[in-house]
N, C-alpha and C positions, 0 to 999 in steps of 0.2 A: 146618607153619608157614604163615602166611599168608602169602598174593602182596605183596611192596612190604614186608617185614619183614626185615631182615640182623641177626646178630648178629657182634658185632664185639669187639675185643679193648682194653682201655682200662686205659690206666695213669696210676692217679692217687694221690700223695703214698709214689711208691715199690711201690704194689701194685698188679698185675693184675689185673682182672676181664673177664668178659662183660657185654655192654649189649644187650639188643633193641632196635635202633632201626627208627625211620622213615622215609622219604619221604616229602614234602611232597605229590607227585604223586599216590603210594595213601593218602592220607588228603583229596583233591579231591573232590568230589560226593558224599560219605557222608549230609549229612546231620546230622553229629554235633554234638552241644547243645557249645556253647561252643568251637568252631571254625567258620570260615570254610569256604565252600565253596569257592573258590577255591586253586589253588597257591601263584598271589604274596599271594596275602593273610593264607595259613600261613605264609610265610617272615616276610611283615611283622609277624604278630603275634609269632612266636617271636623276630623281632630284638627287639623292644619289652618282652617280658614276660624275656630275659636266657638263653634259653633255650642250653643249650651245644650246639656242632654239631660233629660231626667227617665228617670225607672219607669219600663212597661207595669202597667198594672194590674195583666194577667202574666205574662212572662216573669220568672225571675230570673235576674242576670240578663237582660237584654233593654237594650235604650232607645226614645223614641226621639227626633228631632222636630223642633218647633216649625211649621210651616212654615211662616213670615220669614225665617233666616232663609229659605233659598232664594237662589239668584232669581232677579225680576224675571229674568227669559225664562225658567223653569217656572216662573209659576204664571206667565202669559202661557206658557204652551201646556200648561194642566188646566187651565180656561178653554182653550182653544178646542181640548180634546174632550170637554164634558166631565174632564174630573174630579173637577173643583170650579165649585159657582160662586158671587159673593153669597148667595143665601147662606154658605155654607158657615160662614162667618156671622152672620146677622140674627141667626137664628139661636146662638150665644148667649144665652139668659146672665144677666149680669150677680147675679147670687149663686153661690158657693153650691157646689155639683158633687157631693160626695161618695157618688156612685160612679163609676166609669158609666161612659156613654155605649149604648148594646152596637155590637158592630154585626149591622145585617150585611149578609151577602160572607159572613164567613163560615168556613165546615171546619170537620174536626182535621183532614187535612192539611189546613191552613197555620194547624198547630203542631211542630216538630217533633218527631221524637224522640226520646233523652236522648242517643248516640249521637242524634242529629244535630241537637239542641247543645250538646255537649261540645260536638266538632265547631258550634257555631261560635262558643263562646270563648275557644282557643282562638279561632282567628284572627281576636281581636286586635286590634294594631298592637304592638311588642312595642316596649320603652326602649329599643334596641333598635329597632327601624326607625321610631319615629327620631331619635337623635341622629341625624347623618354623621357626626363626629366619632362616635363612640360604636356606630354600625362599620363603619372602613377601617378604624381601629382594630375590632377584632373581627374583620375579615383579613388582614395585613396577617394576624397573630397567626389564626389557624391556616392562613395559607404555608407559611414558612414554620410553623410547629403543630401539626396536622393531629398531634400527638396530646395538645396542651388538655386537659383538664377544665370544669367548668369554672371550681374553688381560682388555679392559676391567673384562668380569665378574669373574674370578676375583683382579682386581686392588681393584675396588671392593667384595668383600667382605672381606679382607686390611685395609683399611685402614678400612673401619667398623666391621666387625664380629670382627677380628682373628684369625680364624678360617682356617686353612686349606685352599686347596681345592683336586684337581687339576685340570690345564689340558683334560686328555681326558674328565674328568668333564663339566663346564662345557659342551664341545663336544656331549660326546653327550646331552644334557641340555636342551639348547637344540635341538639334531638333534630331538629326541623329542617334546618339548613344541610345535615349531612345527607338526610332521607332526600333533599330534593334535590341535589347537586352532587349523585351518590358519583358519577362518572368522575368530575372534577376530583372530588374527596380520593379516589384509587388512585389517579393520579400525582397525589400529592403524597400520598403512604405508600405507594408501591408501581414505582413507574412501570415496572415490568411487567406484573400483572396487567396493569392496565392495558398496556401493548398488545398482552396478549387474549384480553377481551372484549374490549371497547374497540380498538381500532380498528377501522372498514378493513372488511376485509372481501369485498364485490368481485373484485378480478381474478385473472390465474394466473401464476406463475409460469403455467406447462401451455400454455397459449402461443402456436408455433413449434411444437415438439413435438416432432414427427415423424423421428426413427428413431433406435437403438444406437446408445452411447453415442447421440448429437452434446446432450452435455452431461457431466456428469459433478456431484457436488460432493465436497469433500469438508471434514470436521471432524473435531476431536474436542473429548467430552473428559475427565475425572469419570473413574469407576467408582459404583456404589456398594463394590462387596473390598474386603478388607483380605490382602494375599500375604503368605508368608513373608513376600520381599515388601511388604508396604503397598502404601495403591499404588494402582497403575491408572494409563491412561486407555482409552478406545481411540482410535483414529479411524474413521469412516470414508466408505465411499458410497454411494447411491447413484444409477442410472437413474432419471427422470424420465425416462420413457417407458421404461418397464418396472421402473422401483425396485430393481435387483438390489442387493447392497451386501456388504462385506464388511467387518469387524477385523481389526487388528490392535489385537494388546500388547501394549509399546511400554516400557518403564518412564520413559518421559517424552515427548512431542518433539521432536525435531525435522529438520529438511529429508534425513536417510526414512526416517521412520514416515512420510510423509510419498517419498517416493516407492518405500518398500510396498507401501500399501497399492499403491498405482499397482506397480508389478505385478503383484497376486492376483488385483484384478485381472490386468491384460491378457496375463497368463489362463487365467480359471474361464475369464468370458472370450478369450481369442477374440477381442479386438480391442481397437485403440481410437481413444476419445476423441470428438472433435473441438470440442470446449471443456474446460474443467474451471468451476466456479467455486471460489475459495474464500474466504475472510480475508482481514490483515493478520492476523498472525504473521511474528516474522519466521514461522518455517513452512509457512505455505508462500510468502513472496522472498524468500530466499533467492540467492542468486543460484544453488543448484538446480530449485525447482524450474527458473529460467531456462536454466540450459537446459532442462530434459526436454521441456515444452518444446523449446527453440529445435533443438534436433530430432523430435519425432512430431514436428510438423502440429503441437496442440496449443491453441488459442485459451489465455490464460484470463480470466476476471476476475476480480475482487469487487465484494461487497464493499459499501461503503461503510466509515466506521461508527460501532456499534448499529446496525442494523441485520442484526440475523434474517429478519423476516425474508432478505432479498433471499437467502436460500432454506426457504421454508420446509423441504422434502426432506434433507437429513435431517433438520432439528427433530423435524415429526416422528422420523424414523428413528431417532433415537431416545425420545420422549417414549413411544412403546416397547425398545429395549427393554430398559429403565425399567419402566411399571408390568412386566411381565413376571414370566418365572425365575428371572433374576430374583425376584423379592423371595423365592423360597428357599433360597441359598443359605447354607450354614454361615457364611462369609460376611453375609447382607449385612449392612452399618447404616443402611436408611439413605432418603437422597437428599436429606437438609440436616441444620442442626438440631432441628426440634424432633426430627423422626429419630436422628440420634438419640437422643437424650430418651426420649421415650422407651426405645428397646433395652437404653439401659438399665434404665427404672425398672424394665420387666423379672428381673435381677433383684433382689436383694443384695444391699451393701453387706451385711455380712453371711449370705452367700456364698457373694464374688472372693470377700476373705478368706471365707474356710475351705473353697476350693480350690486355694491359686492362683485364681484371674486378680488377685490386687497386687502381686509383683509389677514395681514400676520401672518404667524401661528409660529414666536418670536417676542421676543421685542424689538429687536435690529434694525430691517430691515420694518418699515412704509410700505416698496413702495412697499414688494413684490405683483407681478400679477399673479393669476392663472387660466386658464383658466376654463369654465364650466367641461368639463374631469376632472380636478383634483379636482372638488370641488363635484365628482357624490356620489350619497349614494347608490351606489351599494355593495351589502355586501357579503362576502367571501360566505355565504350559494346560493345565487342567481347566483356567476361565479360557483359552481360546481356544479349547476343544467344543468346550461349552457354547460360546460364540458361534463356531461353526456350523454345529447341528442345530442351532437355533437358526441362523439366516435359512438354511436347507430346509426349514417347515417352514420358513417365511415366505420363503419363495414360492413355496405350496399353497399359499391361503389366500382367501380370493381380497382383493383390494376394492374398495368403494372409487378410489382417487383416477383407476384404468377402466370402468365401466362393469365391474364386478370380477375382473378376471383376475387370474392368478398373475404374479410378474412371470413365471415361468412359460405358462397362456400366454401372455400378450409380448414376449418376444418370439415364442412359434408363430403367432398371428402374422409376423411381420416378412415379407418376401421379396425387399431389396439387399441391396448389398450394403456389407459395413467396410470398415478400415479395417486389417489384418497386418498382424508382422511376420505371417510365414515361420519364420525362426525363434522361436521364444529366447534363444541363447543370446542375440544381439543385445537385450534389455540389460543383460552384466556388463554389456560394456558401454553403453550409452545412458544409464541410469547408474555407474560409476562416480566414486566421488573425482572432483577433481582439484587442482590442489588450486593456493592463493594466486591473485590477481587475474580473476576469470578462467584460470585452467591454463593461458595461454604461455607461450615460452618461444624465446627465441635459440634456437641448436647454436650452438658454439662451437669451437676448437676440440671440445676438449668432450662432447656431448650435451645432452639435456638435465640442467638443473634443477631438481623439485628438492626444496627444504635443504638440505646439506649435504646429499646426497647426488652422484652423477649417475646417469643413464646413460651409456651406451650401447651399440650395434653396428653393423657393416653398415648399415644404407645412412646411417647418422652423416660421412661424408659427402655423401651427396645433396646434403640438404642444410650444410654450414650455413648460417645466418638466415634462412627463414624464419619466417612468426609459425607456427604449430599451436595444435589444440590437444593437451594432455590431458587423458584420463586416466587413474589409477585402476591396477589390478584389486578389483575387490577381495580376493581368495590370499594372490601373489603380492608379500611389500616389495619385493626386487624386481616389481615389472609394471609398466607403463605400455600406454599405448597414444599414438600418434597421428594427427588427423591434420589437414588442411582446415583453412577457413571457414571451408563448404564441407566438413566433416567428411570429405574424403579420406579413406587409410592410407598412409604414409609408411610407418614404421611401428613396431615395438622395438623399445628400450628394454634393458636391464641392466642393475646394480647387481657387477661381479664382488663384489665383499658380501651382499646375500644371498647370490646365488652361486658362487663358484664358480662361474663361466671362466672360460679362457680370454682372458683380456689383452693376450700378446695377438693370437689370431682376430680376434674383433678389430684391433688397430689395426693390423695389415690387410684387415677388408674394406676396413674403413679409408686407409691412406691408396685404396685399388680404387675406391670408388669418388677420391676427390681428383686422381688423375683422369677418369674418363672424365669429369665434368671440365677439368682444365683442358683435354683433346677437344670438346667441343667447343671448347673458345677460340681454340689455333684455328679449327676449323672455320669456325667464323667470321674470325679476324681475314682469313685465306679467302674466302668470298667478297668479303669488302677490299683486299688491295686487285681482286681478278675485277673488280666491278671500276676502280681507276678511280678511291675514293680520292686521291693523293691532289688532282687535279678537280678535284670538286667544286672550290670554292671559287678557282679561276673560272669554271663552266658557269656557274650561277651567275658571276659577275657579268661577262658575256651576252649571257641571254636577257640579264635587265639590261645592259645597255641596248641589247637590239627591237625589245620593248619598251622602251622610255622614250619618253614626249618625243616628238622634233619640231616644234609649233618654235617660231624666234618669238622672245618677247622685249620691247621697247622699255630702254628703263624707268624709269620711275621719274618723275617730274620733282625736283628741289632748290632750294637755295643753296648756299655755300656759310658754309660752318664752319666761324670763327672766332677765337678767346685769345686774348692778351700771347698766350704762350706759342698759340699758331702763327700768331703775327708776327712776335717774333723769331720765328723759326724761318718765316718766308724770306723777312730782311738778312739772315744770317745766311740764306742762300744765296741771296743776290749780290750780297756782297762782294766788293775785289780782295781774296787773300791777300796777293802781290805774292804768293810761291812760286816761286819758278819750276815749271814740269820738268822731272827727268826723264831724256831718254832713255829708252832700251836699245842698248850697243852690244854687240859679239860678247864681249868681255862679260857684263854682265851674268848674258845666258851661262857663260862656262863657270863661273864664280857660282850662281846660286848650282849647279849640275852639279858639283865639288861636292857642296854640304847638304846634300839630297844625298849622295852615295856614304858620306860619312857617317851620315842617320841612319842609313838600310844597315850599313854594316855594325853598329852601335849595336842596335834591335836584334840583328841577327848573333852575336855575341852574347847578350842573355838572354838567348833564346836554348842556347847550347846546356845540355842536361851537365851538372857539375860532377865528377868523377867522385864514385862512393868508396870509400876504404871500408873494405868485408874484414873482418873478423871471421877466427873458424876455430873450431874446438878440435881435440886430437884426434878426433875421427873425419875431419876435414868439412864437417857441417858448418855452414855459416850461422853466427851467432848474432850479427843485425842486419840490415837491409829489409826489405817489404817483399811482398807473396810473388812481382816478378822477379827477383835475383833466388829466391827460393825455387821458383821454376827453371829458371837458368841453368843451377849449380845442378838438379835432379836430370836434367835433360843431358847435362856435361857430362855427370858422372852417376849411374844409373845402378853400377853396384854397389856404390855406399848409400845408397836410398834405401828404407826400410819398406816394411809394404804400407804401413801409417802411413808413408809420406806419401808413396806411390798414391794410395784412397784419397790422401787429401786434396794432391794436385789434379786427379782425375773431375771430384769436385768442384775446387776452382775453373776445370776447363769446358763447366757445364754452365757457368755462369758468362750468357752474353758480354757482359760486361770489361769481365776480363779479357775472353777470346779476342775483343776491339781492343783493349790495354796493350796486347802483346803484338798484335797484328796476325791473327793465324788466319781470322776469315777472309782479308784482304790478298794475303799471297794466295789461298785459294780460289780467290777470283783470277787474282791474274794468272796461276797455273792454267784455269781452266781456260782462260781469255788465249794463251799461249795456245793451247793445246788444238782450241777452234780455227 
């Protein structure tokens, strides 16, 4: 008889027989058409197809299947292979076998054991798989409550799906499925984690970085030590090609606090970045940051949102922060809430009472405890000193990420050239806040407006109604500074109510500098009438007529177009009035000559200026008439003019307008037309 074959004794509806059965085990890796290769996949198909099982009778806890139930093609292809003959059936003594039948060809290998025999009889199909209903049910559960409990489970299938389940099932069920889907399971309890250990992580970020401050990434973190002013923030910077970095502890993250950091670097590393790679935070895409970028020529990206990984070097960098000597900080408050809680634990609550630390900082809450860390006077100045001499040994320590070198090594390594600002001092003015609606402003009448405040200065006239780009004095609130489109310098401003300036001399440099702009217009204008723009339009015309077509063209071939109203218009032509024509006789002519001159003379009659009655007060000034009989009476009589009146008519006699009113540039013509 075959290895892994028993015959057994089975009593079914009152009578005895033999059954050749099987094991699930010796029918594994055969190979056989319509059977599974697997063990538990035999078991599973035999649960599903109804198959009957009865008890190994050297095994306990393990079941044999009747030969006869498998498929015809499985038991033609165990014929086929020699390992199963009909003798094997035939040979079946029809009286009652109550010994097992000896199974030659088996060793004691053949027999499992306990661990093995143990792990065999776990696997047996679960009343949890084998129900499809009740298995997507509570995969549904613990996908969206990762968290639920086995008791919840086999409670929330009881009362959806009214189905029974046990409690050790559910357990071991859940035991099983989290061990072997542990990835998905992090997933679902802690997406970030998972992120940050399951997810590929194959490639490199620094792939194409190939000098010094090509880009560099920036980020801001919550501190984990606790300072007199409350926490603070880190705001970071990291080269990626030498992993320099820099620390700057900010009271809270904003666009200044974001550029200041910039600065320090530029300043400290004397150069200026090609890229700078940043999150969404809105003070990293700030419109200031815009404009720094924009004016010192740096190409700005942002990560997409919630994906740190895209700038994986500072988080790195500041995950070792973090977990350094920071941690031995009096200050230290831990970097979660559980490492909180923990160091406070390390504390005794009464303690924290009898020392102090349980003064609570409202009014509401008596009892709160704080431990000595949150009660330390370390102050924001003392963690960024701290910060400092930390990056300064960092920079010293060799990096796995640069090929073992120090960052401080692997920018000496490097022997091209970078970007440089020469002047560090420009940064205060190009890393300046500037004020609302992009900084930009247009000069007016009157100077440069920011918030409710005027700006002015001498060159302000010169530059009436341009657009400008204003930056504030970072140091100075009474000073501005002035730029073109292309951040060329223009001008500085200032506000004389804060800074005392003299505002009469500003205006009269101001009103010097709008008349040379007005002489360059005369001038202008004086080149365009030397150049005979006056007759321009006549030359244009000219020259297209002596350029246009001369080709005759034939007109057009048509009928004659006609409606009721044309027709009769034609007959009212033709027709005979019967008026008799008048001649035109002498008499006539001199009759209409008559009331031709009677008209000329008409027209010329109020044409005639009607005489004005002046009033004059007792010092012989006229009291009505317009600005010429006021000119009149001062030119008449020049010793009752005061010198007011003398400035005013001076005035008036500066205005084109008038000078044609009165006629003074016209006798000048003809004096001088005399004269020639």
């Amino acid at each position: 008889m075959p290895a892994g074959l028993v015959e057994i004794s089975v009593t079914e509806n009152g009578e005895r027989r033999r059954e050749l059965c099987a094991t699930s085990w010796s029918l594994q890796g055969l190979g056989l058409p319509r059977l599974p290769k697997h063990w538990s996949n035999i078991v599973r198909k035999g649960h599903m197809a109804g198959w009957p099982r009865y008890d190994h009778p050297l095994r306990r806890g393990a079941y044999v299947y009747p030969v006869s139930c498998l498929p015809q093609a499985t038991l033609d292809a165990l014929r086929e292979r020699g390992l199963l003959d009909d003798a094997a059936f035939d040979a079946i003594a029809p009286a009652e076998i109550h010994e097992p039948a000896p199974l030659p060809g088996e060793s004691l290998a053949d027999d499992p054991a306990p661990p093995v025999r143990k792990r065999i009889r776990r696997n047996r199909i679960c009343a949890i798989d084998a129900d499809r209903e009740v298995h997507d049910f509570i995969l549904g559960l613990v996908s969206n409550k990762p968290h639920i409990n086995a008791r919840h489970v086999m409670e929330a299938v009881t009362v959806r799906l009214g189905k029974e389940i046990g409690l050790r099932t559910v357990q071991r069920w859940l035991k099983t499925w989290k061990e072997t889907h542990r990835s998905e399971y992090l997933q679902m309890v802690n997406p970030d984690r998972h992120r940050g250990l399951m997810m590929p992580a194959v490639g490199s970020r620094s792939e194409g970085i190939t000098r010094p401050h090509q880009v560099w990434e920036l980020d801001a973190t919550p501190t984990d030590v606790m300072l007199a002013g409350g926490r603070h923030m880190l705001m970071g910077v990291l080269d990626v090609f030498t992993r320099r970095a820099r620390i700057l502890v900010v009271k809270t993250s904003t666009a200044m606090a974001v550029s200041a950091v910039m600065r320090r670097c530029m300043i400290d590393w004397d150069a200026v970045p090609e890229l700078i790679k940043i999150d969404n935070g809105k003070e990293f895409v700030s419109d200031h940051i815009g404009r720094v970028c924009s004016d010192l020529k740096i190409e700005r990206k942002a990560c997409n949102p919630h994906n740190p990984q895209e700038k994986p070097f500072i988080e790195r960098f500041f995950k070792t922060f973090s977990h350094d000597l920071i941690e031995l900080l009096p200050s230290f408050v831990g970097h979660n809430v559980a490492e909180r809680q923990n160091l406070r634990e390390q504390t005794s609550f009464a303690d924290r009472i009898g020392r102090g630390f349980g003064k609570s900082s409202t009014k509401t809450d008596n009892r709160t405890t704080r431990t000595p860390a949150e009660m330390s006077d370390m102050t924001a100045e003392q963690l960024q000193a701290f910060c400092d001499q930390w990056c300064e040994t960092y920079e010293a320590r060799e990096h796995g990420g640069i090929g073992g070198l120090s960052p401080r090594r692997k920018e000496k390594s490097f022997t091209g050239t970078v970007r440089r600002l020469g002047n560090p001092r420009v940064l205060d003015i190009l890393l300046a806040p500037a004020p609302d609606n992009g900084g930009r402003r247009h000069v007016q009448k009157k100077g440069v407006k920011v918030g409710n405040h005027w700006f002015i200065s001498i060159p302000v006239g010169e530059y009436i109604g341009d657009l400008v780009n204003v930056r504030l004095d970072p140091v100075d609130a009474g000073r501005i500074y002035c730029f073109d489109l292309d951040m060329n310098f223009l001008f500085a401003a200032e506000n004389t109510e804060l800074t005392g300036a003299d505002r009469a001399a500003i205006a009269r440099g101001a009103r010097r500098k709008a008349k040379e702009k007005q002489r360059r217009v005369r001038e202008w204008k004086a080149i365009g009438k030397a150049a005979g723009i006056e007759n321009l339009a006549a030359d244009i015309l000219a020259a297209r007529a002596t350029t246009a077509d001369k080709l005759a063209y034939l007109p057009t071939r048509g009928g004659r177009h006609e409606t009721e109203a044309t027709r009769g218009a034609h007959v009212a032509l033709d027709a005979d009035t019967g008026l008799p024509v008048q001649e035109i006789t002498p008499e006539l002519e001199a009759a209409a000559a008559r009331q031709m001159a009677q008209m000329d003379a008409a027209r010329a009659e109020r044409a005639q200026p009607r005489a004005k009655t002046l009033l004059f007060d007792e010092n012989g000034r006229p009291l009505n008439g317009d600005d010429v009989d006021f000119y009149r009476w001062v030119e008449a009589h020049p010793e009752k003019a005061t010198d007011a009146d003398r400035v005013y008519v001076a005035e008036m006699l500066e205005r084109p307008s008038f000078r044609l009113l009165i006629g003074i540039d016209e006798e000048k013509k003809k004096a001088a037309r005399a004269a020639s």
